[in-house]
Each structure stands twice: as C-alpha cells, then as structure tokens.
N, C-alpha and C positions, 0 to 999 in steps of 0.2 A: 112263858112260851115253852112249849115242850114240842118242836115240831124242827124235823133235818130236812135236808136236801140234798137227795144223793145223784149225783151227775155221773156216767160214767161212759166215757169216750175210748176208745180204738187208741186210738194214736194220740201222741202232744201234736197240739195245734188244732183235733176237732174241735178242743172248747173253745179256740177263739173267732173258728170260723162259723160256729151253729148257736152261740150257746149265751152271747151277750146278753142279744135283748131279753132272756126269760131273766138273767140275773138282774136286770138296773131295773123292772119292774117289780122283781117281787121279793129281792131281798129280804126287806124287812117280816115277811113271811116266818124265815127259819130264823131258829138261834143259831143252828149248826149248817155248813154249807161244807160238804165233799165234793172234791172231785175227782174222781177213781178214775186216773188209765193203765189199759191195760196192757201197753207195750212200751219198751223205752227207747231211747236214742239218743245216743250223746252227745249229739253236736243240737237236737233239738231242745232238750230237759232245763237246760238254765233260761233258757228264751223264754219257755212254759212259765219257768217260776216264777219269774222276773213280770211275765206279765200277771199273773195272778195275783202278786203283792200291789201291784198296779189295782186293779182291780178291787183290790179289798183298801186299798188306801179310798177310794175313789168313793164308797159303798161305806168305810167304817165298821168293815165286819170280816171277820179271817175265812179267808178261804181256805181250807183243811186238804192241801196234798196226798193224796195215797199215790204213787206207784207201786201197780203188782207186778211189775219185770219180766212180762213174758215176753218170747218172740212174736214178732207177726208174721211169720213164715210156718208156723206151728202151732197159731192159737186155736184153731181148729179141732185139733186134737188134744188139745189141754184146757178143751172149753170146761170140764170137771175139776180140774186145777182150781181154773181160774174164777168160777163162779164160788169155791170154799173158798177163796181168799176173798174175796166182794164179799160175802153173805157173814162170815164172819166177822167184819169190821163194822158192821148193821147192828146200831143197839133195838131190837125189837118191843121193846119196852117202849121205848116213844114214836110218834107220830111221825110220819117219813114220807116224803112224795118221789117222785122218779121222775128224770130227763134221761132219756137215752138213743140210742142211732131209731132209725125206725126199721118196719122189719121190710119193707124197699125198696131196701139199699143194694144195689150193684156187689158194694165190696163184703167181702167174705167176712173178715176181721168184724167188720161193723154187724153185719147176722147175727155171728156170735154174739156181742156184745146186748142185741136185741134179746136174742132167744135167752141169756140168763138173767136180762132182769125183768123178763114179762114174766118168769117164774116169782116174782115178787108183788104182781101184778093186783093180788086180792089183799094181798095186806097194806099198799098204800094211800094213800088219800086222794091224791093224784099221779096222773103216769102221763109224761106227753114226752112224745118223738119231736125229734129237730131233723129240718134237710140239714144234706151235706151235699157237694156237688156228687157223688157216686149216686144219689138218690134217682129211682126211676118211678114215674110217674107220682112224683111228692102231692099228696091231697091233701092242701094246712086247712085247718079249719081254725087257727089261731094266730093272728096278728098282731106283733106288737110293734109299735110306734119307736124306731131311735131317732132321738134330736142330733141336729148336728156333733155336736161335741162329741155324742156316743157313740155314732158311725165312726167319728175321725178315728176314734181310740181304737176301734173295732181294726178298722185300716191299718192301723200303726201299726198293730202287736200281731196282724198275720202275716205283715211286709217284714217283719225282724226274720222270718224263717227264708233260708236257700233250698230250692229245690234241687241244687247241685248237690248239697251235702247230705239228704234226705236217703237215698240209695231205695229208691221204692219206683219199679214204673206204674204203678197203681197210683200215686202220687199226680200223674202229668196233666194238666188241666186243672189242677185245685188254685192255685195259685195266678187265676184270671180275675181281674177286677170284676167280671161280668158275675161271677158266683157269691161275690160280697154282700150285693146290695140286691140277689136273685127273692128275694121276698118282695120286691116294688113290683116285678113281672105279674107276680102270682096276683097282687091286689090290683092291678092294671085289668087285671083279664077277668078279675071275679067280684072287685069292690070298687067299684067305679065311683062311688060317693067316694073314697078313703083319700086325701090329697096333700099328705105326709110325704117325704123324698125318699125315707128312709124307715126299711123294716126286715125285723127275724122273723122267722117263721117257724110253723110247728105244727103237730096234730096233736090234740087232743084224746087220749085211749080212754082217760078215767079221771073223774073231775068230782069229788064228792065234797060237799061243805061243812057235812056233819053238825049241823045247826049255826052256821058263820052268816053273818050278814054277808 
C-alpha cells in the first residue's frame, strides 16, 4: 500500500464534527492518515488528541497529528504561510487523496483552508469536501452510513469541547445536536430509498480509480 490521507481542518474539533464517517469507511484505504489543523487552542488540543487516539485505537491504525499553529484571527493573511507548512509535510512521491472544508463554507478560516488544498487538486487521486455547520447551501453527493456505535462515538468526542472556553463567536451554533446527525436531513430530502438513522456527508470534487476495482 503506497497510498495517504491527508485531512486538513480549520479548527480542533472540525475532524470530529465532519470527518468520521469518511474515516470508519475507508480506512483501510491509506497506510498513512494525517490530520492537519491549521489553528490551535489550548484548552481545545488535548480533547483533539485524546479523541484521535480514540479513533486510531477503534480503526487499528495511527492517526498522524500535524498542528501548524496559526491564528484564526489571521489565517487569512498567512494563507502563504500556511499552505508551505501543508505542502511541505506532503511526500509527493506517493499516492494521497484529500478531505477538506468545502469551498461553501460561510467561515473564512475554513475558505482558506479550501483554497490551499484544491491547489493540490490535480495531483490527487481523490478530493472530497465535508459539511460543517458554517456550510451554505451543502450539495453532498456522497453518503456514508454510521452504525450506532459510530454515531455514539461521533457524539461523545464533540460533547468533550465547552463553547465557553472556545473564545470564537463564529463558533455559536456548532455545538447543536441538530448539526450532528444533519446528513439524515440531506438523504430525507434527496434519498428517500436510504433508511439508515445515521450519516456523514460530503461532496465529491475528484474520484479517480486509476485501474482499482
């Protein structure tokens, strides 16, 4: 297996509100699984770890920590920065696909985060966006199914974060149950055969097989 995954979220906490279902599906996919965010906070970063090892206990495969430490009151302006320090930790040599904000998204932070990895857009194998609740008018064209147990974990590890301690008003509304499980909505309204309780969602930008069954 010569094949990564590189994930790369705005904030601690977008991977666990966007980002499950594509992992407990496709895991076994990568040997290598990143997850790159691009701002920190200290009262949020151990809760992040904590559930990632969770996750990689769960999965049997290491989830690979990057923080690049920037502000989110400035990543805008250090979107140059911040895409050298991404691009750099990318061995281009092997086969890599991409999860990231979509381009969407309401919040600025997350833009950014779009606009430097669609620059990476032709050299990967696949490329799909995840909603976030900042997402404006979200068009998944890709559903994945969580079984109970997966949902529950999902729940747990976004319930461990205080929006008190967060210090972001951009923040206010993420932390509504009704944004958890907003992929049922989407397949209510558009997949009416699908009668699953529970689902991630995504769009699809680039999906190539390159001779894969």
């Amino acid at each position: 297996m010569n094949r990564d995954l590189h994930i790369l979220c705005a904030h601690l906490d977008d991977f666990e509100i966007s980002c499950n279902g594509y992992i407990f599906k496709h895991y076994n996919r990568y040997e290598k699984i990143y997850v790159h965010v691009a701002t920190n906070n200290k009262h949020k970063e151990p809760l992040t770890i904590e559930s990632l090892n969770e996750l990689s206990t769960i999965i049997k495969k290491p989830l690979i920590y990057r923080q690049h430490n920037y502000n989110s009151t400035r990543l805008k302006t250090e979107m140059d920065d911040l895409k050298n320090s991404i691009y750099t930790g990318i061995n281009f040599k092997r086969d890599f696909d991409i999860l990231s904000h979509d381009n969407k998204d309401l919040h600025t932070d997350h833009q950014v985060c779009n606009e430097i990895m669609m620059g990476l857009l032709k050299l990967s194998d696949r490329f799909i966006t995840y909603y976030s609740p900042s997402s404006l008018n979200f068009e998944p064209n890709y559903f994945i199914e969580l079984n109970k147990e997966q949902y529950d974990f999902k729940t747990k590890t976004i319930s461990k974060y205080d929006i008190e301690k967060d210090q972001s008003y951009s923040k206010v509304g993420y932390y509504l149950n009704e944004h958890w499980n907003i992929g049922m909505a989407y397949v209510m309204e558009n997949c009416a055969k699908y009668k699953s309780e529970y689902y991630d969602i995504y769009k699809i930008k680039k999906w190539t097989t390159n001779g894969e069954g």
